[in-house]
C-alpha positions as CSV (number, residue, x, y, z in Angstrom):
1,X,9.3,-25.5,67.5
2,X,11.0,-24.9,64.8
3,X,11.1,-27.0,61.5
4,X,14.1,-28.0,59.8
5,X,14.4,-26.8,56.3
6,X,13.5,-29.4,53.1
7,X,15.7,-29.6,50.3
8,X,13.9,-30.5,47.3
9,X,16.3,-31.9,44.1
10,X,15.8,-30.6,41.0
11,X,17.1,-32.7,37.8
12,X,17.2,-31.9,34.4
13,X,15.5,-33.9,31.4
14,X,17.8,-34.2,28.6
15,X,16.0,-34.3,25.1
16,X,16.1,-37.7,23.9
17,X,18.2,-38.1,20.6
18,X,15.9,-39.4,18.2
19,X,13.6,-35.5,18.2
20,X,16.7,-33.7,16.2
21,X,14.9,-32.5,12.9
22,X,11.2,-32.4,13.8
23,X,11.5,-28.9,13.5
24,X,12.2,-29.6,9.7
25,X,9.7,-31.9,9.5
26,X,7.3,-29.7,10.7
27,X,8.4,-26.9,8.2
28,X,8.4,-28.9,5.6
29,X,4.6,-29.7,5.7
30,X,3.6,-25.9,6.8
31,X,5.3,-25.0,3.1
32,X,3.5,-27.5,1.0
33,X,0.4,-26.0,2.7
34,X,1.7,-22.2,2.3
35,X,1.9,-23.6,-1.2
36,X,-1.8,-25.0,-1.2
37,X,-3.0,-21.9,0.0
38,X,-0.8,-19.6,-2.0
39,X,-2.3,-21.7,-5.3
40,X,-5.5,-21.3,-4.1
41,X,-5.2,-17.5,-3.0
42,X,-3.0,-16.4,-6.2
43,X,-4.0,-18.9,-9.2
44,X,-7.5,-19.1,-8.5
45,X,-7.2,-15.3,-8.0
46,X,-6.5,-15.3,-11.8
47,X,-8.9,-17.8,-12.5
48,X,-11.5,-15.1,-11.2
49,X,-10.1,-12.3,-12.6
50,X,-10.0,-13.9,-15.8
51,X,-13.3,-15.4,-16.0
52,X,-14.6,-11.5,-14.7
53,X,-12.5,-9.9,-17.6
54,X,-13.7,-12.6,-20.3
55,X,-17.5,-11.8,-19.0
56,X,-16.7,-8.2,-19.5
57,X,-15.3,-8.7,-23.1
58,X,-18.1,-11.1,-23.9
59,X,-20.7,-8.5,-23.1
60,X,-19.6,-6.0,-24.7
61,X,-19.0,-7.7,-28.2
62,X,-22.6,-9.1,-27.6
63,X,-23.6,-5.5,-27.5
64,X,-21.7,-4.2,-30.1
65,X,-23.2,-7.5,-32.5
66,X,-27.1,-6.2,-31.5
67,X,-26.2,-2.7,-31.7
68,X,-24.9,-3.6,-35.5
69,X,-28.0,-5.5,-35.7
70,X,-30.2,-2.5,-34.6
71,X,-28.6,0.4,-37.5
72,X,-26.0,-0.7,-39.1
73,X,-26.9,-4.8,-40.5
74,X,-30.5,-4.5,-41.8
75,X,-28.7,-6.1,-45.0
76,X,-25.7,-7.7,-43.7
77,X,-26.0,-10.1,-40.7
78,X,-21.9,-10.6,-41.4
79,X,-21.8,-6.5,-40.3
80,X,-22.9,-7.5,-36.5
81,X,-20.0,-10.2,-36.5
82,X,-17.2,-8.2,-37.4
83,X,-18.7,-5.4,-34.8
84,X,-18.5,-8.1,-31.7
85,X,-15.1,-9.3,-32.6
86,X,-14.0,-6.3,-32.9
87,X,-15.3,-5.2,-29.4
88,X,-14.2,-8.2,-27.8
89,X,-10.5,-7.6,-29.1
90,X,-10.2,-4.4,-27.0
91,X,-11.1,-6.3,-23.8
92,X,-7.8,-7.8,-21.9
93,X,-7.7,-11.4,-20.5
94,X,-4.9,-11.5,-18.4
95,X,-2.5,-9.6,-20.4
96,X,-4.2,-10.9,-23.4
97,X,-6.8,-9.0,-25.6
98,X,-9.8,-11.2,-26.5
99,X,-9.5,-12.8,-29.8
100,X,-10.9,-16.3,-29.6
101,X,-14.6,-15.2,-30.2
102,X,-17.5,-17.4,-31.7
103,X,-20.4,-15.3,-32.4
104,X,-23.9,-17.1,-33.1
105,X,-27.6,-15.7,-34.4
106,X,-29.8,-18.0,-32.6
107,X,-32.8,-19.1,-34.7
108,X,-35.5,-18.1,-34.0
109,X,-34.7,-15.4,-32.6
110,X,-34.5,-13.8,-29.1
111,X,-37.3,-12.2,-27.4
112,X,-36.8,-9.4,-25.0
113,X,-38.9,-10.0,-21.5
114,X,-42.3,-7.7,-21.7
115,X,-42.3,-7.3,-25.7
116,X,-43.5,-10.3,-28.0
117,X,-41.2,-12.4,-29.9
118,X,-40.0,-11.2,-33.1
119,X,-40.7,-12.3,-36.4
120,X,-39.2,-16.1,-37.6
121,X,-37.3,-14.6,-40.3
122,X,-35.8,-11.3,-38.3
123,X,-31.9,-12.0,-37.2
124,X,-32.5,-9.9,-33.7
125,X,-29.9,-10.8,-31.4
126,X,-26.3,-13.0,-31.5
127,X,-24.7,-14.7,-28.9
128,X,-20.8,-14.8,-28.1
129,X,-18.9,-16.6,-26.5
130,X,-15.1,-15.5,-25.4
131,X,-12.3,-17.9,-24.4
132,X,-9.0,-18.3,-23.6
133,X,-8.8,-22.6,-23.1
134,X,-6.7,-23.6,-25.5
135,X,-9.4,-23.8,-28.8
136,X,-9.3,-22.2,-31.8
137,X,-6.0,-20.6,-31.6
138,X,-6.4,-19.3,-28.0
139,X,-3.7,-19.4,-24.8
140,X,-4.7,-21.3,-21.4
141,X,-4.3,-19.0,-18.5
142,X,-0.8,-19.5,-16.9
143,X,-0.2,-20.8,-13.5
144,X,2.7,-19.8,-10.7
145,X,2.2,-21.9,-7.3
146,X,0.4,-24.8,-9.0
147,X,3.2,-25.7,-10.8
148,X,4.6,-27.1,-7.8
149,X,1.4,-29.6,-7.8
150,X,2.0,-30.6,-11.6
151,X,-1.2,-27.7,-12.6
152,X,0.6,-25.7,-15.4
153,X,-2.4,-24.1,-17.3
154,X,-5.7,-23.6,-16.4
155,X,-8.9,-22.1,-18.5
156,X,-11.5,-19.6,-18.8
157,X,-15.3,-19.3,-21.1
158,X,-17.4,-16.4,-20.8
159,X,-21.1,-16.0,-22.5
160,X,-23.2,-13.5,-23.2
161,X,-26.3,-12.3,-25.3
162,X,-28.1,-9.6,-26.6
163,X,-30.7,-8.0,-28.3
164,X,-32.4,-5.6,-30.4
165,X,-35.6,-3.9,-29.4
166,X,-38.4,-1.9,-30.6
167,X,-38.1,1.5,-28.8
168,X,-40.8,3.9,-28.4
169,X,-39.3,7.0,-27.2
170,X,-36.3,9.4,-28.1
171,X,-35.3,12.5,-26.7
172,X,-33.8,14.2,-29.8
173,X,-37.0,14.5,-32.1
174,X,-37.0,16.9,-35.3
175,X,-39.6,19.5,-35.3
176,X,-40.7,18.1,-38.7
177,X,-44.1,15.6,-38.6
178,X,-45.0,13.8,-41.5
179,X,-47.7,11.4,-42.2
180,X,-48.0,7.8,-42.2
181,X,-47.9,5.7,-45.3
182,X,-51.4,4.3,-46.1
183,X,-53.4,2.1,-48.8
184,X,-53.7,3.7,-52.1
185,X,-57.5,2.8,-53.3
186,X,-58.2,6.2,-54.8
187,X,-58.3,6.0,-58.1
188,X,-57.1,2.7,-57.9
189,X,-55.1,0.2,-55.9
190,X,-51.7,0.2,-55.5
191,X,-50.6,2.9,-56.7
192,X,-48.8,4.4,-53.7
193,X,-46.2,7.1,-54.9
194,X,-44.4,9.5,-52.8
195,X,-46.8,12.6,-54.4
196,X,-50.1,10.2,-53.1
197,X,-52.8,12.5,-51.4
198,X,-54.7,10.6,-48.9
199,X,-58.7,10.6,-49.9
200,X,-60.4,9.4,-47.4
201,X,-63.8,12.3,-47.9
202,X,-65.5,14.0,-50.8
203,X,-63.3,16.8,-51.3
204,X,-66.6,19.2,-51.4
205,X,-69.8,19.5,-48.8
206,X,-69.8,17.6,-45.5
207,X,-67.4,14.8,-44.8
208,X,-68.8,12.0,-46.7
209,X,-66.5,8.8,-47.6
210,X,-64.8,8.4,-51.0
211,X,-65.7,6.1,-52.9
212,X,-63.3,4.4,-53.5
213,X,-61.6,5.6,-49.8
214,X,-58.0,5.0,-49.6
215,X,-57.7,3.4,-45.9
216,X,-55.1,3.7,-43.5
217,X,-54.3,1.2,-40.8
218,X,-52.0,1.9,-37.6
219,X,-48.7,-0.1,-37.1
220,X,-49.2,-2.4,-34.0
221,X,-47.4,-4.8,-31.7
222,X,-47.5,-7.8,-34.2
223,X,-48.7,-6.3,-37.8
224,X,-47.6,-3.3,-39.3
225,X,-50.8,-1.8,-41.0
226,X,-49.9,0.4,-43.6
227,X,-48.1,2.4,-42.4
228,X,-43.8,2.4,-43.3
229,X,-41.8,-0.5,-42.5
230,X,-38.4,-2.0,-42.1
231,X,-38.0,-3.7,-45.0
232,X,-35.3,-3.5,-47.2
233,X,-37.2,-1.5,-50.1
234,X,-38.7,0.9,-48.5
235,X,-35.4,1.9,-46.5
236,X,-33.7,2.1,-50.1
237,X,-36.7,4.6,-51.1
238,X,-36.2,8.4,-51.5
239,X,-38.2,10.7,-49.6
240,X,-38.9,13.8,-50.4
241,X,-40.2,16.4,-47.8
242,X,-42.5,19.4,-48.4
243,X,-44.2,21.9,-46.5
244,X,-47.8,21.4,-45.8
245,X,-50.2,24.2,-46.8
246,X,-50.9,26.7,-44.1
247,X,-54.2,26.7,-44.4
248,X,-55.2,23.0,-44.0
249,X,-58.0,23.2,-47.2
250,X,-56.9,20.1,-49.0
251,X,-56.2,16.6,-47.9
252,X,-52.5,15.6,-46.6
253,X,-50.4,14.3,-49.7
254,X,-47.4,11.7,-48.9
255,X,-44.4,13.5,-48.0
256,X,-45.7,16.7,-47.1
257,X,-44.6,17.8,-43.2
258,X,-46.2,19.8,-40.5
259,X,-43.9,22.0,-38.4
260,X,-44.9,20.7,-34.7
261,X,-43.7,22.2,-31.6
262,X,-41.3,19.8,-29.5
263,X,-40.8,20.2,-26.0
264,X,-37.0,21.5,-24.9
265,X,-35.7,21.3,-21.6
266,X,-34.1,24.6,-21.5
267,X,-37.5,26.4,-22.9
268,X,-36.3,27.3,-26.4
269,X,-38.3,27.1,-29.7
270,X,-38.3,26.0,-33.3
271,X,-34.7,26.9,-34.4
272,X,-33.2,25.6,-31.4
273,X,-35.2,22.0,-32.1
274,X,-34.3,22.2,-35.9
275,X,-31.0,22.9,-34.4
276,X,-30.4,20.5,-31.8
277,X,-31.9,18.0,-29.3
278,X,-34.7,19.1,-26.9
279,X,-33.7,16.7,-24.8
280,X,-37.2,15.8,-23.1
281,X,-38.9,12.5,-23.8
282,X,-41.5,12.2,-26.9
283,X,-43.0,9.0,-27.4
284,X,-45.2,7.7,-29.7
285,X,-48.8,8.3,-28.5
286,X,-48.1,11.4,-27.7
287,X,-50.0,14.4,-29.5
288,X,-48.1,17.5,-30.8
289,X,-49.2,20.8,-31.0
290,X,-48.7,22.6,-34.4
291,X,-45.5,25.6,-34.9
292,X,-47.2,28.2,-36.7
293,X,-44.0,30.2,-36.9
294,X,-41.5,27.6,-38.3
295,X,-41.4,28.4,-41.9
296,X,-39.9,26.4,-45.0
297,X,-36.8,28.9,-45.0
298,X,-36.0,27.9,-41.5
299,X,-36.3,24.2,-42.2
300,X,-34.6,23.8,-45.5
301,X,-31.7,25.8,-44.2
302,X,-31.3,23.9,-40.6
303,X,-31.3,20.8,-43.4
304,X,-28.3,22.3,-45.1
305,X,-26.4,23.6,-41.8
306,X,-26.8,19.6,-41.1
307,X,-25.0,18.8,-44.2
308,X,-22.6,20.9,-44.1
309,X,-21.7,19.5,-40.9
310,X,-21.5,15.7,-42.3
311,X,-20.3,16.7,-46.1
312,X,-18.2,13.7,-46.6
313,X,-21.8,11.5,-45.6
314,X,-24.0,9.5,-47.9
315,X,-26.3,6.9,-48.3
316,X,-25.1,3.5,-49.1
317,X,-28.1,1.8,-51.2
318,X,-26.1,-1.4,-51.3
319,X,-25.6,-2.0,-47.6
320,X,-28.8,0.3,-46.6
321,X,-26.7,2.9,-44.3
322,X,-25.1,5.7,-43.8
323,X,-21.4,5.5,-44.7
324,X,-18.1,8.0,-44.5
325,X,-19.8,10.2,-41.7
326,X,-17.3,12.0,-39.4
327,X,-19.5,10.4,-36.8
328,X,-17.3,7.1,-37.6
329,X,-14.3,8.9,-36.8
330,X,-11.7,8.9,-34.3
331,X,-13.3,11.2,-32.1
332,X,-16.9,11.2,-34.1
333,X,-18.4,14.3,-34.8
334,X,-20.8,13.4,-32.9
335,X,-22.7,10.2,-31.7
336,X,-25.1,9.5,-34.9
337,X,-24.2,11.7,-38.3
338,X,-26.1,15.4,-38.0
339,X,-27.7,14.7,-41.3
340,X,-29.6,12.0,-39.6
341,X,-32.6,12.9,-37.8
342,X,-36.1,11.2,-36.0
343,X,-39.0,12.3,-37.9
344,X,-42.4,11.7,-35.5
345,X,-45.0,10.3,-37.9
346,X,-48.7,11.1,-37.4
347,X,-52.1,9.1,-37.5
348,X,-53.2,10.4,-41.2
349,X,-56.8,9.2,-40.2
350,X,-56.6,11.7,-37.1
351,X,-55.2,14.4,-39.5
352,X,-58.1,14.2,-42.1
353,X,-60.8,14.0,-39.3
354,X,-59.6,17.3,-37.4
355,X,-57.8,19.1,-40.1
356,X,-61.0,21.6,-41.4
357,X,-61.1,22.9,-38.1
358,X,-58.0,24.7,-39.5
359,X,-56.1,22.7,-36.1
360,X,-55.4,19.2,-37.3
361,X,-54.6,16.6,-34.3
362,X,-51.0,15.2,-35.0
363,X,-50.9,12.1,-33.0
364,X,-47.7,9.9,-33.4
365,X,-47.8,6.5,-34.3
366,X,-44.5,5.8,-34.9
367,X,-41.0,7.3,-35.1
368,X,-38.5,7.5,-38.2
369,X,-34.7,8.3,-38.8
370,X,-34.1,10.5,-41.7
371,X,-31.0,10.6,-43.2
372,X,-31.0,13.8,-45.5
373,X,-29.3,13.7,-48.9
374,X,-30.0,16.8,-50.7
375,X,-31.7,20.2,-49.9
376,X,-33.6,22.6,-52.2
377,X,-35.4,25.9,-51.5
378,X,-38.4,24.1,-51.5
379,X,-37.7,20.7,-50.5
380,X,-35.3,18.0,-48.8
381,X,-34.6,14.9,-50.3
382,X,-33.3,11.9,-47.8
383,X,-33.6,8.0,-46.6
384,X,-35.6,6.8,-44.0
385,X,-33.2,5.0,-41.5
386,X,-33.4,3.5,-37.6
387,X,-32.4,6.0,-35.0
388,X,-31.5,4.7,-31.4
389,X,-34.1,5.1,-28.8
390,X,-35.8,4.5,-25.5
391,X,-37.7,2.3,-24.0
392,X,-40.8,3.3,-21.9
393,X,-43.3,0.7,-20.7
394,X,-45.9,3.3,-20.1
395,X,-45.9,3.8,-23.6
396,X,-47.4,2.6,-26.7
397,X,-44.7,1.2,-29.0
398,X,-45.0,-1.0,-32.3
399,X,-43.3,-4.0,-33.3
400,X,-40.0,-5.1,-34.9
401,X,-41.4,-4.7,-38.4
402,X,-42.3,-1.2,-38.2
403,X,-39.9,0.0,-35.7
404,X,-37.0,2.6,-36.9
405,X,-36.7,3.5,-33.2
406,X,-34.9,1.3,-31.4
407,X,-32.4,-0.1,-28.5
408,X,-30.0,-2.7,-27.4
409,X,-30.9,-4.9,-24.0
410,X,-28.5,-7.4,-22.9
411,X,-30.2,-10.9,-22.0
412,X,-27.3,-12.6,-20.2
């Protein structure tokens, strides 16, 4: 049977009249959220990069405040600000170098995680804060999409601090040991002077204590002995070095040195140390053996091949640094002046108790920058100074008073 075939209608909808335009409607609110997003994605994008860039400036001028701190403001607090603005000036924020900078030396000062806190009255560390919000002459950071939502500026604060620390450990040490400062008692109390010989036996028969004994006390973590300091007169004392006797007969006498054999990575002896930097780590603790073959010839004139290397250089008494060294030059010389050099410093009580063996033990308790000022055949004349350093936990170290040695940590 077959069926018959069924037509089916089809009929066409017509839009209705009153849907013209949703299209636009629907436009319309996909742009104001295009917009959102492109505010979010592109102004907040400056926002971070900003805030990033104002960190980065902020950092650095809080490192360039403590590294002031460290060698170059022992006298001058006012040094360490002009060094962070400066720094922060040569970091962009959006187009704009960093000027709005307030700088503060927190009181008392910072202490470093794992050493102890400094002194009350040591200005150690500054804190700085950069901006760009409108204050004290600075420029908000500019919008583009917000403006659409009435945002036309927006701001940015960065902060960071840092440091100064007592280091322990450098890897560019002179060949040239000399002893420790102690307590003048023979013949009489303080009479310290840079000729001084340290008494501590009977000059004849067995070792038997002076009467009166001058006495000589180690720098440690939060006293500083007797030993030399970081106060302001003793860094604006000459010091005159001389070569200890060969033969080790008589007591050590204040300035006199001990040619000492520092380790080099590439193997090399005393010229090449008086010469340049070993490059492997000394710290203090460490013992030293004695360089039989250095000679005062060899030392005076390394001293004056330094010199002639820095000849425009010189000690500012005033200020307490070095000034007009062609290591402040634009390219330095080099990265501290070649006239300035770290002196290891010996135990003096070690020295007298091994020394008539004819092989003294020279066993550094501290480390000293030297900035040399005048050489003779016989002697060099110079400025005890800081010297940047290491830091080495494992090591014995001594505190901000008697620390020359040191670094530059950033807290936060």
């Amino acid at each position: 049977m077959t069926r018959a075939p069924v037509h089916i209608a089809r009929s066409r909808r017509r839009a209705p009249q009153d849907e013209h335009g949703v299209v636009l409607v629907q436009v319309a609110v996909l742009l104001v959220a295009i917009v959102g997003f492109c505010a979010l994605a592109v102004d907040y994008g400056v926002l971070w990069v900003a805030r990033a860039q104002a960190q980065n400036a902020a950092d650095a001028a809080a490192l360039a405040g403590a590294t002031a701190l460290a060698f170059d403001s022992v006298a001058d607090p006012s040094i360490a600000e002009q060094a962070a603005i400066a720094a922060a000036g040569q970091n962009m924020i959006w187009s704009e170098p960093a000027t709005s900078v307030d700088i503060e030396f927190p009181f008392p000062s910072c202490t470093v995680p794992g050493l102890p806190s400094p002194p009350l009255t040591a200005i150690t560390c500054n804190t700085v804060s950069v901006h760009r919000d409108g204050t004290a002459g600075s420029t908000p950071l500019p919008t583009f999409f917000s403006r659409v939502v009435g945002v036309t500026e927006q701001t940015v604060r960065a902060q960071a601090t840092a440091s100064m620390a007592p280091a322990n450990t450098t890897t560019c040490l002179w060949p040239v040991a000399i002893p420790d400062r102690w307590a003048e008692l023979n013949p009489m109390p303080d009479t310290w002077q840079p000729t001084s010989t340290f008494i501590k036996y009977d000059a004849v028969g067995p070792p038997t204590p002076a009467v009166p004994a001058d006495v000589y006390t180690p720098p440690g973590w939060t006293l500083p002995g007797s030993g030399f300091s970081i106060n302001l007169g003793k860094l604006n004392d000459d010091v005159t070095l001389t070569l200890t006797p060969a033969s080790f007969a008589t007591p050590i006498a204040a300035g006199q040195f001990v040619p000492v054999a520092v380790p080099r990575l590439d193997g090399g002896g005393s010229l090449s140390n008086l010469a340049s930097c070993g490059g492997a780590q000394v710290s203090i603790g460490d013992a030293l053996a004695l360089d039989g073959g250095a000679t005062m010839e060899q030392v005076t004139s390394a001293a004056s091949t330094r010199v002639a290397a820095d000849p425009a250089a010189s000690w500012n008494g005033t200020i307490l640094r070095i000034q007009n060294s062609c290591s402040f030059g634009a390219p330095p010389c080099e990265v501290v002046s070649p006239r300035l050099v770290a002196l290891p410093v010996f135990d003096v009580n070690v020295y007298e108790d091994t020394r008539r063996s004819g092989t003294p033990s020279i066993s550094i308790v501290n480390i000293v920058g030297f900035f040399i000022s005048s050489v003779t055949e016989t002697s060099i004349v110079g400025h005890l100074s800081t010297y940047p350093g290491q830091v080495v936990p494992e090591a014995p170290a001594v505190g901000y008073i008697s620390s020359f040695l040191r670094s530059v940590v950033l807290l936060r």
